[in-house]
N, C-alpha and C positions, 0 to 999 in steps of 0.2 A: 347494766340492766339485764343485759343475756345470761351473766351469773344467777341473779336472783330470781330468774326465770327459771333454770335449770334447776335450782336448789331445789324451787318451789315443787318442779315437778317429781326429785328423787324420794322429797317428802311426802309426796303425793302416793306415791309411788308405794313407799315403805307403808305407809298407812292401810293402802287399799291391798295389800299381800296380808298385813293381820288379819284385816277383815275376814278375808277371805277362808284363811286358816280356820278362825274363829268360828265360820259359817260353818264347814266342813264340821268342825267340832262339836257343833250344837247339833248338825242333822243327824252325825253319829252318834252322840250322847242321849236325842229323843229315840232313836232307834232300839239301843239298847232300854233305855226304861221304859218303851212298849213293849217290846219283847218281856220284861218282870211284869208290867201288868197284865198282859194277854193271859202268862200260867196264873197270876190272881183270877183273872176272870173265869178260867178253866175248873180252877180251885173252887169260886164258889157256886160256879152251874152244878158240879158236880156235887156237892153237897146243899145244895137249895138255899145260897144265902143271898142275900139282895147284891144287885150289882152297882146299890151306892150305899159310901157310907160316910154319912153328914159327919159323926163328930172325927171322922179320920181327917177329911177333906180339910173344915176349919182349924185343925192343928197342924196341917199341913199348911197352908196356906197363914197363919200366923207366923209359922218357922218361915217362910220364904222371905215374907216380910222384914223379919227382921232378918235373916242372910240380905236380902235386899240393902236395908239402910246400912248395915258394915260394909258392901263393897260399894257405895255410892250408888247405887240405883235407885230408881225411883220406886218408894212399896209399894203403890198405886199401880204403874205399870207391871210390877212382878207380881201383884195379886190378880189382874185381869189374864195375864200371861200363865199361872197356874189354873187359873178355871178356866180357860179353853182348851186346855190339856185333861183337866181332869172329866168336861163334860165330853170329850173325845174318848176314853178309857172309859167312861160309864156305857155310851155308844156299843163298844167294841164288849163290855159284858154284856150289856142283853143283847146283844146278838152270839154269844157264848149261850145263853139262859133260853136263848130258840132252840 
């Protein structure tokens, strides 16, 4: 029984260190693609262009979707997960556009 107690917990274990990685990876990966959209937002204060742009957003968000279904995620969650991002980068251009 204390084996498969121990097993349980090296598996546990192994799991919650991916995770972890994992987390790390996404904070630095959103970090960097604020960072690209900040200079977009820069880019279109600078030239007076709107700080949204619908049909970019919707083909963005259909490409996720379908990224989404090949690595098994759910498209639902990965299209709610791009529009809280992307109304966050709208945020951060108009306040470029002040």
């Amino acid at each position: 029984m204390t084996d498969h107690i121990s097993l349980a917990a090296d598996l546990l274990k192994g799991h919650r260190d991916s995770i972890d990685r994992l987390d790390a990876i996404l904070v630095y990966t959103l970090g960097e693609r604020f960072k690209h959209t900040q200079a977009v937002g820069k880019l279109k204060a600078e030239h007076d262009l709107p700080p949204s742009d619908p049909a970019r957003e919707a083909a963005q968000i259909a490409r996720l979707e379908d990224l989404a279904s090949q690595a098994d995620l759910d498209p639902e969650f990965a299209k709610k997960f791009l529009n809280f991002i992307i109304a966050e980068v709208i945020q951060h251009h108009k306040q470029h556009k002040s």
